[in-house]
N, C-alpha and C positions, 0 to 999 in steps of 0.2 A: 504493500500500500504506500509506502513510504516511495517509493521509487518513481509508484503513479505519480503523486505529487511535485517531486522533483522534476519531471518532464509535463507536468498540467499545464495548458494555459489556456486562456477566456478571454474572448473579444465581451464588449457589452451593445454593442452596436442593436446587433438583433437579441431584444432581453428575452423573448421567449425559447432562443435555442444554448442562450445563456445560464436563463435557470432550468433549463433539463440536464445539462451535461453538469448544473453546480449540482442537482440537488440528486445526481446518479454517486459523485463523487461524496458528496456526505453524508448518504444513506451509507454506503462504499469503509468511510471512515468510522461514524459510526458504530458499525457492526466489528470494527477492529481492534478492540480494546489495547492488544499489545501494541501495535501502531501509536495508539492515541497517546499509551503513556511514554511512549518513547519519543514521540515529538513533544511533550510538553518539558519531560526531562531537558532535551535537548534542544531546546527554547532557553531553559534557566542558564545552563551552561554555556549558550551562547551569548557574549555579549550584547552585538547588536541587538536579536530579538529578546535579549531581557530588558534593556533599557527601553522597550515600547510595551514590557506589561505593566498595568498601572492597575490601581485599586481608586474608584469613583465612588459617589454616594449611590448611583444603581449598581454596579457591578464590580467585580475583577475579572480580569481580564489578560490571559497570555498568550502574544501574539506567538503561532507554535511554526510559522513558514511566511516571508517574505518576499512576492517576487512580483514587484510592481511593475517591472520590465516584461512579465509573461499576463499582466494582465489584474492579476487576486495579490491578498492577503488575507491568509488563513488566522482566523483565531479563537479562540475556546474560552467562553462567558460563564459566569458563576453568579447569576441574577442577587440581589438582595431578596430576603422576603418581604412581600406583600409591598415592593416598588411601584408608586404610582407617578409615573411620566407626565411631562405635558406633551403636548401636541409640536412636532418637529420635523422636521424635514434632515436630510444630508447632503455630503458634499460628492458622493460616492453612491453606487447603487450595491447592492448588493444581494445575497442569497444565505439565508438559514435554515438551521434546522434542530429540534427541540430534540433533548435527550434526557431530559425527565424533567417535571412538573409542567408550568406550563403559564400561559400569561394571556390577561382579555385585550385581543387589538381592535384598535378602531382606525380606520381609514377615514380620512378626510377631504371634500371638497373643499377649495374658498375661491368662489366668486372674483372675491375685490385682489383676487392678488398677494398670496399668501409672501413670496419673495420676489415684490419688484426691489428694483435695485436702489431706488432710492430712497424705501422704507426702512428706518430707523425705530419706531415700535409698532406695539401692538393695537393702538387705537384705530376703531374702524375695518379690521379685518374678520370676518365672518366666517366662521367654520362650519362645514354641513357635514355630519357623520353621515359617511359614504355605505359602513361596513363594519359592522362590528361581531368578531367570531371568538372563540374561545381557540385557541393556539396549543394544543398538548405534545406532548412526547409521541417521536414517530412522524412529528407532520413539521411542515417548514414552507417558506414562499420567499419570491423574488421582487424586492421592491426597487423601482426607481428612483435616481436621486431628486427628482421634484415631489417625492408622492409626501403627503404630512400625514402622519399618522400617531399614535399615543398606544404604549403597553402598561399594564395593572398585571404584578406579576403574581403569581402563586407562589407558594413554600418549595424550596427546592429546586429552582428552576436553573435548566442548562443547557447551553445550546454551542452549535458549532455556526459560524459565520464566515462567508466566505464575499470579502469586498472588492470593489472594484478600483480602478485608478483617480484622482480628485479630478471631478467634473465642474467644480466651479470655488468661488474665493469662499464662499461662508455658507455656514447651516445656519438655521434661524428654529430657537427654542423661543414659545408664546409663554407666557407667566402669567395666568391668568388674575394672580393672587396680585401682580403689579401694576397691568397691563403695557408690560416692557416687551420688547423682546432681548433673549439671552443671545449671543451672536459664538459660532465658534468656526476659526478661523483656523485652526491648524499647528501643530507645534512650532511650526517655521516661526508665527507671528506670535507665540509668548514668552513672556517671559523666562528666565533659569528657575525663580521659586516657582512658577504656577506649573514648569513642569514637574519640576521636584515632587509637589506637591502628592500628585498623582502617584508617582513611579510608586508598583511595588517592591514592599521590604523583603526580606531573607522570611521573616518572619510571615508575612502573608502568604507569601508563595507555598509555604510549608503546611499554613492552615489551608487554603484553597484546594491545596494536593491531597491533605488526609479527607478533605470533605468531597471531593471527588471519590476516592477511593470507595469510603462509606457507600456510598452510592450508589456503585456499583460501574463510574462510568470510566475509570484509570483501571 
């Protein structure tokens, strides 16, 4: 499996034969447990892909394979429990897939322009829940990078991700609690502490790992 990866690459051009061949490969992964733990090992012991896991207020996160010259980055989420999102879009399209619990998604319309380019907040933009499914283990889908959507996770939730190349300058997170928007633009344009911030520790990495394990998914 490991090898697949190594020679994998993904156009995003056409998303539908993009997420068939992602979501063949991480059904593929998946089902590989020794695989999985061995890229995630050899993620830690890598410099580069260790210094891109980081631990967030939804998740941690280790990115397990890099190769934005073939197209993806692979990476492997450890949701929080019972995380509720706001409504966001990305910079990037991508393909996942649930490997236990599970999370409520909603897909969104907006009307007025969810990311024009010269909107700086949230006032005035209209959201219309497009779609709202329950997401469990075993299942996964391909979102584009304009689509806005929002996840409410369940206990336990984990999943494999496979992204695509940066399709544009900034993601845009709605606050509903402020009516701001939250802008994210990429490591390139932050700061040392606010990456710092993120990175994870020796110490997370180690809890993320036995808590995979438990679970049945290392």
């Amino acid at each position: 499996m490991i090898s697949e990866i190594e020679k994998y690459s993904v156009g995003w051009t056409d998303l539908a034969e993009a997420s068939t061949r992602n979501a063949e490969l991480l059904k593929e992964l998946a089902l590989d447990k020794q695989s999985l733990r061995k890229l995630a090992i050899g993620a830690w012991e890598n410099p580069t892909l260790r210094d891109m896991c980081e631990q967030t207020r939804q998740l941690s996160r280790i990115v397990l394979h890099d190769a934005l010259d073939r197209g993806f980055r692979l990476r492997l989420h450890l949701w929080n429990d019972f995380e509720t999102g706001y409504p966001h879009n990305h910079r990037w399209s991508f393909s996942t897939r649930l490997l236990s619990g599970g999370y409520h998604h909603t897909l969104y319309e907006s009307p007025s322009g969810f990311d024009s380019p010269s909107r700086n907040d949230a006032d005035g933009v209209e959201l219309i829940t497009r779609y709202r499914t329950l997401e469990s283990a075993g299942g996964g889908y391909t979102l584009h990078h304009d689509t806005v959507h929002r996840t409410e996770t369940t206990v336990d939730t984990v999943s494999l991700l496979i992204r695509g190349p940066v399709e544009k300058r900034r993601a845009l997170t709605a606050d509903p609690g402020t009516g701001k928007f939250r802008f994210s633009l990429g490591r390139t344009m932050e700061t040392p502490p606010e990456v710092a911030a993120r990175r994870m520790s020796s110490a997370q990495f180690e809890a993320m790992f036995a808590r995979l394990e438990k679970l049945g998914i290392l």
